[in-house]
MITOR-850448 format. One record per atom (N, C-alpha, C, O): y, x, z; residue number from 0; atom name; residue in three letters. Coordinates in steps of 0.1 Angstrom, whole numbers, padded with zeros to 4 digits, m for minus. Example, Ala and Ser with C-alpha at 12.3 -4.5 7.8 and 13.67 -1.06 7.14 Angstrom:
% residues 2
Y_X_Z_resi_name_resn
m0057_0132_0078_0_N_Ala
m0045_0123_0078_0_CA_Ala
m0033_0132_0078_0_C_Ala
m0033_0142_0085_0_O_Ala
m0022_0128_0071_1_N_Ser
m0011_0137_0071_1_CA_Ser
0000_0129_0079_1_C_Ser
0011_0134_0080_1_O_Ser
% end
This chain:
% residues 171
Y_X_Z_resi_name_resn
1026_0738_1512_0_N_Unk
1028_0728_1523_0_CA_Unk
1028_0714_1517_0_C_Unk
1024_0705_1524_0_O_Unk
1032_0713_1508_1_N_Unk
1039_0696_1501_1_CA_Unk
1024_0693_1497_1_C_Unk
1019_0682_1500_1_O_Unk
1015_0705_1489_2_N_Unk
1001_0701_1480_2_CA_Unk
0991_0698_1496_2_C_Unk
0981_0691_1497_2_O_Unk
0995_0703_1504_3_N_Unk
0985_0704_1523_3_CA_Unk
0989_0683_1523_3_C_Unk
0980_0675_1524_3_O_Unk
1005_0680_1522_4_N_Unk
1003_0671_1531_4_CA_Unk
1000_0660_1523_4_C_Unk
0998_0650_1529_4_O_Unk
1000_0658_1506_5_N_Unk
0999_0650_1498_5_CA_Unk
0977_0647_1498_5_C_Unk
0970_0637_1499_5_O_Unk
0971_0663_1498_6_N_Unk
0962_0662_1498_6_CA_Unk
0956_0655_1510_6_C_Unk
0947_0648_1509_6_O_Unk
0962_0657_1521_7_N_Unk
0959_0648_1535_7_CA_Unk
0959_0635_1530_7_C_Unk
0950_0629_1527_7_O_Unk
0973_0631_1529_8_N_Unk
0979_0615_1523_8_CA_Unk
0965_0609_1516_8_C_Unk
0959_0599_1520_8_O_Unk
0962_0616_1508_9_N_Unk
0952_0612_1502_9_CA_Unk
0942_0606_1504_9_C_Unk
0939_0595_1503_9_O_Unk
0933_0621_1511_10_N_Unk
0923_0614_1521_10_CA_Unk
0919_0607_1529_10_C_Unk
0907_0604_1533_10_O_Unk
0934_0602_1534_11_N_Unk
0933_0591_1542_11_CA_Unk
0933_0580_1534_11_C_Unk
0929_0570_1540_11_O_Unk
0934_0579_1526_12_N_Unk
0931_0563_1518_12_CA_Unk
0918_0561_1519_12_C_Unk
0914_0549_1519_12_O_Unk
0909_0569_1519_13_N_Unk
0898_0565_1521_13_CA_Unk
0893_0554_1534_13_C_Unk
0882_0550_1536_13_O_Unk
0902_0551_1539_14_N_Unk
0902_0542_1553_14_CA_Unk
0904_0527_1546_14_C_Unk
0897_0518_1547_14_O_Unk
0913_0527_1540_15_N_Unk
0913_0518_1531_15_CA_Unk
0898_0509_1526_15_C_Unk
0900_0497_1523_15_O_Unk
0887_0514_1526_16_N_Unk
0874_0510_1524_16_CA_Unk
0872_0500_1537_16_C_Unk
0866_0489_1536_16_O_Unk
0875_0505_1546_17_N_Unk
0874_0497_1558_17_CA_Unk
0875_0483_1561_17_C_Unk
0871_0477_1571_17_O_Unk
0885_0477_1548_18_N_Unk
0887_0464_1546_18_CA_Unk
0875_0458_1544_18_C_Unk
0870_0452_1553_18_O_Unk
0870_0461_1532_19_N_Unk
0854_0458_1523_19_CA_Unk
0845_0464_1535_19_C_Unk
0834_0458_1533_19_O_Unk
0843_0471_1544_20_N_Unk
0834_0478_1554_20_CA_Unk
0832_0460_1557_20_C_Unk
0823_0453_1554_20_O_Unk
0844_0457_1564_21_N_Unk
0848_0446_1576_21_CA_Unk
0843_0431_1569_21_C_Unk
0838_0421_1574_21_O_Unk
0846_0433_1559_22_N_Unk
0846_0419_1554_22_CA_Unk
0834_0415_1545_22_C_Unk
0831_0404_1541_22_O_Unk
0829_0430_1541_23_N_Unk
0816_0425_1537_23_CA_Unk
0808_0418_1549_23_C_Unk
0801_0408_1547_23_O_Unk
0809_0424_1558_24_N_Unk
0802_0422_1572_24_CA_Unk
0802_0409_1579_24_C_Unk
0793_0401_1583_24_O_Unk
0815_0409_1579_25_N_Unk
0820_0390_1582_25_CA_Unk
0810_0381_1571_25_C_Unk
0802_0372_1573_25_O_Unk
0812_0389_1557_26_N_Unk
0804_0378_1546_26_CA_Unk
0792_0375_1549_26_C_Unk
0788_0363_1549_26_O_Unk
0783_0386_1553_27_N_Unk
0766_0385_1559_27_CA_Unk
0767_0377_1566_27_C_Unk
0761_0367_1562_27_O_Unk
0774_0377_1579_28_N_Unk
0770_0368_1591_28_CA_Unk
0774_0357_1585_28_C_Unk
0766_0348_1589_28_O_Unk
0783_0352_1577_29_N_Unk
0785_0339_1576_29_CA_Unk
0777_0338_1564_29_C_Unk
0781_0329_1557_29_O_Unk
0769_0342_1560_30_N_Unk
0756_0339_1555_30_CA_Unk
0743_0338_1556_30_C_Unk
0736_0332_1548_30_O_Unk
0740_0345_1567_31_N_Unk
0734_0346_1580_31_CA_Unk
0733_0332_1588_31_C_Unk
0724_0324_1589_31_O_Unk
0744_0331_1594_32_N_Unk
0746_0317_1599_32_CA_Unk
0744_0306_1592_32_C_Unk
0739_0296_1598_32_O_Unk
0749_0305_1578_33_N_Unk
0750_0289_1565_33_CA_Unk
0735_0289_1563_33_C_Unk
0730_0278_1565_33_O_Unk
0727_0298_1559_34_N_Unk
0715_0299_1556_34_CA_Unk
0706_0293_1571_34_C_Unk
0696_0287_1572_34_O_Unk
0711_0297_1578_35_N_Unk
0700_0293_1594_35_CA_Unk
0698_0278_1594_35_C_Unk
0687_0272_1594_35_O_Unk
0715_0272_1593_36_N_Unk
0718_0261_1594_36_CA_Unk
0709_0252_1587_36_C_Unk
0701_0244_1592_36_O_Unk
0711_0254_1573_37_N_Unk
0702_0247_1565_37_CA_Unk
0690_0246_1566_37_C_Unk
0684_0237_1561_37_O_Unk
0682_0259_1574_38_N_Unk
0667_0261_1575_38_CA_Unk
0669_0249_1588_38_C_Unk
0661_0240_1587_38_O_Unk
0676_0249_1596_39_N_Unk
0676_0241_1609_39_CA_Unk
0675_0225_1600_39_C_Unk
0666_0217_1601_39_O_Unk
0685_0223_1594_40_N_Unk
0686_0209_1588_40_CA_Unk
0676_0206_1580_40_C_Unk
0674_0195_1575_40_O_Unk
0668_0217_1577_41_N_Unk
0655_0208_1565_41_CA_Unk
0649_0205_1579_41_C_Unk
0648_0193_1581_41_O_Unk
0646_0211_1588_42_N_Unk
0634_0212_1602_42_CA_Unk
0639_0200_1604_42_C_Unk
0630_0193_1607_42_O_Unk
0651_0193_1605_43_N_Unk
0651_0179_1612_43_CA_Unk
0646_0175_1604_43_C_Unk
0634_0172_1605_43_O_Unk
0652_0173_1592_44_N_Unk
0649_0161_1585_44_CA_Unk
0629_0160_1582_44_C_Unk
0620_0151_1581_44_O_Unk
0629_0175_1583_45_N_Unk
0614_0171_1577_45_CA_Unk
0608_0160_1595_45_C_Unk
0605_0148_1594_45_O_Unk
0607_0166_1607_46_N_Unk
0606_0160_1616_46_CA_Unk
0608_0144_1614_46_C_Unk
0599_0136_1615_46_O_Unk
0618_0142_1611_47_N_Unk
0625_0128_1611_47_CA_Unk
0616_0121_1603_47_C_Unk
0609_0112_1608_47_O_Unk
0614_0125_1588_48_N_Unk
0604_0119_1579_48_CA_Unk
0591_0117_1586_48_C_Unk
0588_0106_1589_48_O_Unk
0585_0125_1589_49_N_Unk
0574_0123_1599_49_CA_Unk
0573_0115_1611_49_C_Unk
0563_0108_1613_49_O_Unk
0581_0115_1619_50_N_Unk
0586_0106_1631_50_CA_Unk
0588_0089_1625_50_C_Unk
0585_0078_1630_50_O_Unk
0594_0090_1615_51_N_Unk
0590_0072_1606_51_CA_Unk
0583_0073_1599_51_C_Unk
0587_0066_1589_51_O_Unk
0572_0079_1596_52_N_Unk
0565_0076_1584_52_CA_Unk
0568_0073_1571_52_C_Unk
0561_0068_1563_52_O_Unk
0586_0077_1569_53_N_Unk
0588_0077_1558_53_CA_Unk
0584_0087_1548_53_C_Unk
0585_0099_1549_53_O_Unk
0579_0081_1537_54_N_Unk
0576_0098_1528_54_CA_Unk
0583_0093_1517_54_C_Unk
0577_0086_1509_54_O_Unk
0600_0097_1514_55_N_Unk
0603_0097_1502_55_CA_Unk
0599_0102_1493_55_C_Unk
0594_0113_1497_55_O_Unk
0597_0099_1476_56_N_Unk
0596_0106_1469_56_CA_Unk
0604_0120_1466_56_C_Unk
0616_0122_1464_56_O_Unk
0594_0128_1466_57_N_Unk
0603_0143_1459_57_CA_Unk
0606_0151_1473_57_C_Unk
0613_0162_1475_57_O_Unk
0599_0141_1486_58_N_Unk
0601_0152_1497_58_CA_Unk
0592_0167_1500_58_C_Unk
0595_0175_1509_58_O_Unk
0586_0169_1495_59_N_Unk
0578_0183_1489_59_CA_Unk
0590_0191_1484_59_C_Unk
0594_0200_1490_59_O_Unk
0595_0186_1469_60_N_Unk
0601_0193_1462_60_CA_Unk
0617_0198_1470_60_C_Unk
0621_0209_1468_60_O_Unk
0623_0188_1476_61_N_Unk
0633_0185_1484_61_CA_Unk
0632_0200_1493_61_C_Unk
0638_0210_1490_61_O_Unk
0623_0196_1504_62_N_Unk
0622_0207_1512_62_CA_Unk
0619_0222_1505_62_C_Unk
0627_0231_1506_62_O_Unk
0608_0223_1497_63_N_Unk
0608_0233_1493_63_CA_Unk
0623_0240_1486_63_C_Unk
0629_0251_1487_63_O_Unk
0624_0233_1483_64_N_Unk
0639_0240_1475_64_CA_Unk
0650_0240_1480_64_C_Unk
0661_0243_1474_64_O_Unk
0651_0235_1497_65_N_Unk
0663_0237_1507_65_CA_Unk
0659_0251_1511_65_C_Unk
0667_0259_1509_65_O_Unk
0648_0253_1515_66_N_Unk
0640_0265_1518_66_CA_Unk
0642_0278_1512_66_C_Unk
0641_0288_1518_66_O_Unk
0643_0276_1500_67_N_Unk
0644_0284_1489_67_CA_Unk
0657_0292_1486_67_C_Unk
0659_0304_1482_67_O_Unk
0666_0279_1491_68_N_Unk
0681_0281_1485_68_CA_Unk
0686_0287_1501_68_C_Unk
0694_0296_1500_68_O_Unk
0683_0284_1511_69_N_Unk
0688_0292_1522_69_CA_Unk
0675_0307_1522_69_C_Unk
0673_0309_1534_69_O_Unk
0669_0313_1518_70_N_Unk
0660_0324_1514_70_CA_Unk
0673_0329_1502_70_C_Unk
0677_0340_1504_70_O_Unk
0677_0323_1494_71_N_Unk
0684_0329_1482_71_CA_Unk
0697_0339_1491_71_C_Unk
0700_0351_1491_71_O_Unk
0704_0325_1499_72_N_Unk
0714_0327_1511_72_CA_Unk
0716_0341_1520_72_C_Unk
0725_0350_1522_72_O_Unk
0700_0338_1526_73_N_Unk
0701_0356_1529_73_CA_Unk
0698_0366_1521_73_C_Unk
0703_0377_1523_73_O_Unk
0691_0366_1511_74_N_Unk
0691_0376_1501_74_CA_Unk
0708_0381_1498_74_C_Unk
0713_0392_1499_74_O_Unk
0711_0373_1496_75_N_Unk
0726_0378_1493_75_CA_Unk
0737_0380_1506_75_C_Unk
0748_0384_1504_75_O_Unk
0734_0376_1519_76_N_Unk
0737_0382_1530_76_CA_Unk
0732_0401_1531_76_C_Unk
0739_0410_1535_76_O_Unk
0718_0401_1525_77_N_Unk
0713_0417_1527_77_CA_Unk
0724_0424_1517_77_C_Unk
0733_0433_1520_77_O_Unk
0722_0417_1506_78_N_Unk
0734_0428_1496_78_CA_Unk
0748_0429_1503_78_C_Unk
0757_0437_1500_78_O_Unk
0751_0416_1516_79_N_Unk
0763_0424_1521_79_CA_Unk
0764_0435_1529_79_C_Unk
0773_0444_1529_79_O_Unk
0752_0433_1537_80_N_Unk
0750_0445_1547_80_CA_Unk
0750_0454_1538_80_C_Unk
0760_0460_1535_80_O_Unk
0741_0456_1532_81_N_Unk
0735_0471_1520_81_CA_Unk
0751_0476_1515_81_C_Unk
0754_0488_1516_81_O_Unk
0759_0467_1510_82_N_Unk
0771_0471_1507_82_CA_Unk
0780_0476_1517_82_C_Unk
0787_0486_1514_82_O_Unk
0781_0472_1526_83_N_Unk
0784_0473_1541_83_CA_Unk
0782_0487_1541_83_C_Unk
0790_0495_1537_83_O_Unk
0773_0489_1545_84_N_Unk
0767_0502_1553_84_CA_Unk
0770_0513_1544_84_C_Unk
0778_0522_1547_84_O_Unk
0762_0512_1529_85_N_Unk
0767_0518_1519_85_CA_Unk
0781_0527_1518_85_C_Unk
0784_0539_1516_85_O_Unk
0786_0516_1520_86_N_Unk
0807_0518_1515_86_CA_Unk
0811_0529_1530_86_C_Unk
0818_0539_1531_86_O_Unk
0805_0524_1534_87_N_Unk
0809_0530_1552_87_CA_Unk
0804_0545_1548_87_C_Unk
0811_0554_1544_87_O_Unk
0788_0547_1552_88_N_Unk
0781_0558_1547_88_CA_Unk
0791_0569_1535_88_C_Unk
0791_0581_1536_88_O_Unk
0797_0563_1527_89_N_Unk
0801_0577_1516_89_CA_Unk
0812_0575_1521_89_C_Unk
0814_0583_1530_89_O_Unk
0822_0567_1521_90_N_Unk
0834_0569_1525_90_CA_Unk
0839_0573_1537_90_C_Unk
0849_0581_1537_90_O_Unk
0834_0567_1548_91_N_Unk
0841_0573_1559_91_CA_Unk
0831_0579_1571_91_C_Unk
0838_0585_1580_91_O_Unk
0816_0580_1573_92_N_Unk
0810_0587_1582_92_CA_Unk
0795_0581_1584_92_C_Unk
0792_0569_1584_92_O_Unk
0787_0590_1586_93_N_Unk
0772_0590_1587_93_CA_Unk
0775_0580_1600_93_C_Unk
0784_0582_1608_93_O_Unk
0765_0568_1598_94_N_Unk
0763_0559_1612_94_CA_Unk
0752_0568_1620_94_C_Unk
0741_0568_1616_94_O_Unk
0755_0573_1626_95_N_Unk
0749_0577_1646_95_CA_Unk
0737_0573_1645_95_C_Unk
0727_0579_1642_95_O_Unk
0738_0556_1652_96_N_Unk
0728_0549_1656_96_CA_Unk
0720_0548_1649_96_C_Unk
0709_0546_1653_96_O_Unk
0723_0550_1630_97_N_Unk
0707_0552_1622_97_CA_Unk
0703_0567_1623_97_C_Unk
0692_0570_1620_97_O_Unk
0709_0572_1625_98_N_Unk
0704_0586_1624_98_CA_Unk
0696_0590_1633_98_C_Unk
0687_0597_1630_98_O_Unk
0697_0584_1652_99_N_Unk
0689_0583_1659_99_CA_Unk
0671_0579_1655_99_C_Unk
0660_0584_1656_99_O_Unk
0677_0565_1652_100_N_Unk
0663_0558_1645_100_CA_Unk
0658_0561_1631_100_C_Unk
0656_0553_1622_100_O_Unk
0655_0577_1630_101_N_Unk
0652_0582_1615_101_CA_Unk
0641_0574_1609_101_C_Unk
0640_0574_1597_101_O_Unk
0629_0562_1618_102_N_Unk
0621_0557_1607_102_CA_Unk
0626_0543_1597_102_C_Unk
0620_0539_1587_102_O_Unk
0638_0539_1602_103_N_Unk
0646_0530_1600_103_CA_Unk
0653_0536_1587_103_C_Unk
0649_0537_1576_103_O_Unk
0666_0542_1593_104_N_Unk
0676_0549_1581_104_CA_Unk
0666_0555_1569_104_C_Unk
0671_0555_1558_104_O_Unk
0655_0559_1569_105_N_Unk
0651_0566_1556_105_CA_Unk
0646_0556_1545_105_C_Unk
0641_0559_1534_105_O_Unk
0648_0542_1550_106_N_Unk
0644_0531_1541_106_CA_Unk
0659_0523_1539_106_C_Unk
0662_0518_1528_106_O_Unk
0664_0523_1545_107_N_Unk
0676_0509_1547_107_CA_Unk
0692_0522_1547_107_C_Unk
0701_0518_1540_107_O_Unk
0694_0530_1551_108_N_Unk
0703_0532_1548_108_CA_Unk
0701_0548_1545_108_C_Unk
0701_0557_1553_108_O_Unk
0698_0549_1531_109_N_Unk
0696_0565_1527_109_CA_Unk
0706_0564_1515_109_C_Unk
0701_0568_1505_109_O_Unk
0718_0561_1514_110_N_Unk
0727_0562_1503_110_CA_Unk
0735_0574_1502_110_C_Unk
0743_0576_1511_110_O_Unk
0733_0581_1493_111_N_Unk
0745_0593_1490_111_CA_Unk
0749_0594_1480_111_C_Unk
0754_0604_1476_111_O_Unk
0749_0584_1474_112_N_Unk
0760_0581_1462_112_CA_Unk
0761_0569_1458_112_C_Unk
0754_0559_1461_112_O_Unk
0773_0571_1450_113_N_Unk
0773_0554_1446_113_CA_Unk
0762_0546_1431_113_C_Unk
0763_0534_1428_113_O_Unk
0752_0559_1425_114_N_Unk
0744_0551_1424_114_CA_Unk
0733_0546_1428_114_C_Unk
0727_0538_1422_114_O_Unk
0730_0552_1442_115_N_Unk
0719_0547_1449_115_CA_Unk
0727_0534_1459_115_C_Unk
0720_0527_1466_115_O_Unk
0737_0533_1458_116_N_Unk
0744_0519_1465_116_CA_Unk
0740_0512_1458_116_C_Unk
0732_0504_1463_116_O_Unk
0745_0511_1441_117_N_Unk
0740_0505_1432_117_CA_Unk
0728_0503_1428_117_C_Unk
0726_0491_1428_117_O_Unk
0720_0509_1424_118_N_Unk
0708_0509_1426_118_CA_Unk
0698_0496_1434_118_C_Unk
0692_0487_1430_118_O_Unk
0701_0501_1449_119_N_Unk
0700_0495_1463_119_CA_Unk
0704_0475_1459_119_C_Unk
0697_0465_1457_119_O_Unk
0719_0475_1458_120_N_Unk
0725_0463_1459_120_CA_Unk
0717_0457_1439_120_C_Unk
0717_0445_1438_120_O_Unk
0714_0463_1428_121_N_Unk
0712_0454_1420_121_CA_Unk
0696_0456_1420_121_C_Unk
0693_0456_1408_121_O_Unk
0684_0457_1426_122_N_Unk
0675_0451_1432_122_CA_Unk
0674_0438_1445_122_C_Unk
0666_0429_1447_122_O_Unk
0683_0441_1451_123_N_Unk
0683_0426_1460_123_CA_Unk
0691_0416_1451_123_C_Unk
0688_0404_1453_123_O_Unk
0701_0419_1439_124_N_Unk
0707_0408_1433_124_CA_Unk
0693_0402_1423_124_C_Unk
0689_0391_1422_124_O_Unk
0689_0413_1418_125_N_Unk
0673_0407_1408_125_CA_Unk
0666_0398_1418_125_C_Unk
0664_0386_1414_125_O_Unk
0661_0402_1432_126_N_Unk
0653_0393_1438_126_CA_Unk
0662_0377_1438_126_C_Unk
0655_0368_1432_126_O_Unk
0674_0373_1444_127_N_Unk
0678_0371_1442_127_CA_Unk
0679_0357_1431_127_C_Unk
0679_0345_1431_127_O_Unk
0680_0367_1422_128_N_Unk
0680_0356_1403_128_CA_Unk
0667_0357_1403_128_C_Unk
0664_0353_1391_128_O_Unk
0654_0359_1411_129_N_Unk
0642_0357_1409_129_CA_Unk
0642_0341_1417_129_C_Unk
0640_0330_1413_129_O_Unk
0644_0346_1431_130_N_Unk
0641_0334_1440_130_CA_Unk
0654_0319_1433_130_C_Unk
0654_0308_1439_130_O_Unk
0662_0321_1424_131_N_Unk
0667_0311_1418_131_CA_Unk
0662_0304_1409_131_C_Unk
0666_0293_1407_131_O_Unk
0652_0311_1400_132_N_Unk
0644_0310_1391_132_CA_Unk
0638_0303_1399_132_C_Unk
0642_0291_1397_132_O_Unk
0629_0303_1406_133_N_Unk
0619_0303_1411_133_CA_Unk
0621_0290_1417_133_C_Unk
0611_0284_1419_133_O_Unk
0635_0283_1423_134_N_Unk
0636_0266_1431_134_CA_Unk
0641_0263_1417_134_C_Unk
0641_0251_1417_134_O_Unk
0644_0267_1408_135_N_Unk
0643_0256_1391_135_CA_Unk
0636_0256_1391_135_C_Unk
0632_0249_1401_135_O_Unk
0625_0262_1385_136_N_Unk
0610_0258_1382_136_CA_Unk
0607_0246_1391_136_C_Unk
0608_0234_1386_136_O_Unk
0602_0249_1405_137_N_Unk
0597_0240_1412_137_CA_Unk
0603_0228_1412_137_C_Unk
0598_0218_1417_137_O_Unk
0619_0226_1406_138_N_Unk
0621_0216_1408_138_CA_Unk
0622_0209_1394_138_C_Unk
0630_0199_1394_138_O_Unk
0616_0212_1384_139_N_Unk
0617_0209_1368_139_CA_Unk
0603_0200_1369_139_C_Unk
0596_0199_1378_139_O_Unk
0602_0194_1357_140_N_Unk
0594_0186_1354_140_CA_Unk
0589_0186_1338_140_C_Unk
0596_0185_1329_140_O_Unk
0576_0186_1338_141_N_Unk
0575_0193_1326_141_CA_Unk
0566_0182_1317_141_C_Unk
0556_0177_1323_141_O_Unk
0567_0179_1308_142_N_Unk
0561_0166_1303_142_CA_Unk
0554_0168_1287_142_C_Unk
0549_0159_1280_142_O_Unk
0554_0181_1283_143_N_Unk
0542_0185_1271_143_CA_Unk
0540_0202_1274_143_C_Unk
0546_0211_1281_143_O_Unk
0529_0201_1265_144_N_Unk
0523_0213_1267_144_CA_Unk
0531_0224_1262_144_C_Unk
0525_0235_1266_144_O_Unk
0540_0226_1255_145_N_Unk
0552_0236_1252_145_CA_Unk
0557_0240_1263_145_C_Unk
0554_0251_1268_145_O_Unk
0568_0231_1270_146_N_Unk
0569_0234_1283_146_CA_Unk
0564_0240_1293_146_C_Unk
0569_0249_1301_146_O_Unk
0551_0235_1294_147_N_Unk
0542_0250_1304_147_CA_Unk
0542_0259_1298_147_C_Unk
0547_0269_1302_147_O_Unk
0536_0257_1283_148_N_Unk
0533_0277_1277_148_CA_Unk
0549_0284_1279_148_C_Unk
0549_0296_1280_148_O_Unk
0560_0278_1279_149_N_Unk
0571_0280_1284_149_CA_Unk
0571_0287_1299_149_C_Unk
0569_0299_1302_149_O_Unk
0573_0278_1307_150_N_Unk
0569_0282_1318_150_CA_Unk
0562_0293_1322_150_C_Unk
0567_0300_1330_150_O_Unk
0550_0294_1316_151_N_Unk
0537_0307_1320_151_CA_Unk
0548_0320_1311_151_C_Unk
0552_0330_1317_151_O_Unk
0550_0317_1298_152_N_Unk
0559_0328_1294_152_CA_Unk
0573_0334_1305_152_C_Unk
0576_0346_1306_152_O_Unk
0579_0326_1312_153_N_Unk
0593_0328_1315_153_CA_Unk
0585_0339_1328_153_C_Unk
0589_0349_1334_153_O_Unk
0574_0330_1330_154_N_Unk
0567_0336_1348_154_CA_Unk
0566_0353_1345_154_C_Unk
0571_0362_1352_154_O_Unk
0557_0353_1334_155_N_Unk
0552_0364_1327_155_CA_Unk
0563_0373_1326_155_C_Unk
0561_0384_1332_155_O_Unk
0574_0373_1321_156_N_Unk
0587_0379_1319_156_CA_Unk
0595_0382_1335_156_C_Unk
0602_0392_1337_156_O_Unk
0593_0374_1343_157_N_Unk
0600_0379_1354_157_CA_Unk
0593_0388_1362_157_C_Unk
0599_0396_1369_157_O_Unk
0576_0388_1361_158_N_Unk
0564_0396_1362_158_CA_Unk
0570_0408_1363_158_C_Unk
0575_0416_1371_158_O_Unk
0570_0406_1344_159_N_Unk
0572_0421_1338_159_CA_Unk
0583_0430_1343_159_C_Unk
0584_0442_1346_159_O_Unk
0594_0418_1344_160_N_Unk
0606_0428_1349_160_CA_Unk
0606_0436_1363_160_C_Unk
0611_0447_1367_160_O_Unk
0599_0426_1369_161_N_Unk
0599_0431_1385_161_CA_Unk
0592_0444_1384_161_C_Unk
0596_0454_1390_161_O_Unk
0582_0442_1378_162_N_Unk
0569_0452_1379_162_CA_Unk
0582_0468_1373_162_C_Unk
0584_0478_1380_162_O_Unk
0588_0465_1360_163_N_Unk
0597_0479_1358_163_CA_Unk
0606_0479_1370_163_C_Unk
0609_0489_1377_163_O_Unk
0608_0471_1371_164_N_Unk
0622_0474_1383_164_CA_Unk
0615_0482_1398_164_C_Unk
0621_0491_1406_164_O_Unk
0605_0477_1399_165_N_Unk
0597_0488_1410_165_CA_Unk
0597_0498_1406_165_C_Unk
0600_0505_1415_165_O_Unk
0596_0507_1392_166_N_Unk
0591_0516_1389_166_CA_Unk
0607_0523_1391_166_C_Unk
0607_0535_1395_166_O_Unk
0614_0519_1389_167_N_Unk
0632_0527_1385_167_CA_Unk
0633_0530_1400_167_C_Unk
0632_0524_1410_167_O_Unk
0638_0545_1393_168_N_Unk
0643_0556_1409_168_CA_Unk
0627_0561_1414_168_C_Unk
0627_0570_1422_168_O_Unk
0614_0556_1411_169_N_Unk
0605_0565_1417_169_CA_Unk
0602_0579_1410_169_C_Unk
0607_0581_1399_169_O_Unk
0594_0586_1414_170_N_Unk
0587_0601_1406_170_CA_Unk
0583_0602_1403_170_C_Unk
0581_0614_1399_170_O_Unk
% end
C-alpha cells in the first residue's frame, strides 16, 4: 500500500512539466508578437524613406537585416512551440485536436521520445545559427580578395552542414 501511494506521488510530478508546457508557450507568443513588431517598424520606416526621398546610406543593408533578425525571432518562437508541444506530448497526454488533423500531426507534432524532441528543436536552432550567419554576412564588408574566398568557403561549409543535417534521422 505505502509502494501504491509513493508510486502514485510520483507520477504526479509529471504535472510539474506543465510549468515549461505554459511558459514555453507565453515565450512563442511573445516572440511571435516582438518579431511582428519589428517587421511592422521596418514597413514604416522603409514607407517613410520613400515618402521623403530620403535614401540613407546602408538602407538596403539596414532593412534587410531588421528582416532577418525578426525571421531569426520566429525561428526561435518555433523551437518554443516544438518544445511546447513536445514536453506536453510525452509527459502528460496525446493533444486531440492534432490527432484529429492526422495531415498536420504527422509532420509537426510526431514526438515519442525525447530524442526526436531533440532532434526536432536542434534543427530549428541550426536554421537559426544559419539565418544569423547569414545578416553578418550581409552586413560585413569585405575589402580584399581573401575575404571573399573566405566568405564562399564559410557559405560552402554551412551548405555542407545543412545538406548532412537533412540527411540525420532519414532511411
Amino acid at each position: 500500500m505505502l509502494e501504491r501511494i509513493f508510486e502514485n506521488g510520483l507520477w504526479s510530478t509529471r504535472f510539474v512539466v506543465l510549468f515549461a508546457v505554459l511558459f514555453g508557450l507565453v515565450g512563442a507568443i511573445v516572440l511571435f508578437v516582438v518579431a511582428s513588431f519589428d517587421i511592422y517598424n521596418v514597413t514604416i520606416y522603409v514607407f517613410d524613406v520613400y515618402m521623403t526621398h530620403a535614401h540613407p546610406k546602408y538602407f538596403h543593408e539596414k532593412v534587410v537585416g531588421d528582416i532577418i533578425g525578426a525571421v531569426d525571432l520566429y525561428l526561435i518562437g518555433v523551437v518554443m512551440l516544438i518544445f511546447s508541444f513536445g514536453l506536453y506530448e510525452l509527459f502528460i497526454s496525446d493533444i486531440d485536436a492534432a490527432k484529429e488533423d492526422e495531415e498536420r500531426e504527422s509532420k509537426i507534432l510526431a514526438i515519442h521520445s525525447l530524442d526526436q524532441l531533440k532532434d526536432k528543436i536542434s534543427k530549428v536552432i541550426v536554421m537559426v545559427l544559419v539565418v544569423g550567419f547569414f545578416k553578418k554576412v550581409g552586413l560585413a564588408t569585405y575589402s580584399s580578395p581573401l575575404e571573399l574566398l573566405y566568405l564562399a568557403l564559410s557559405i560552402t561549409a554551412v551548405s555542407v552542414g545543412l545538406y548532412f543535417l537533412s540527411k540525420v534521422g532519414k532511411h
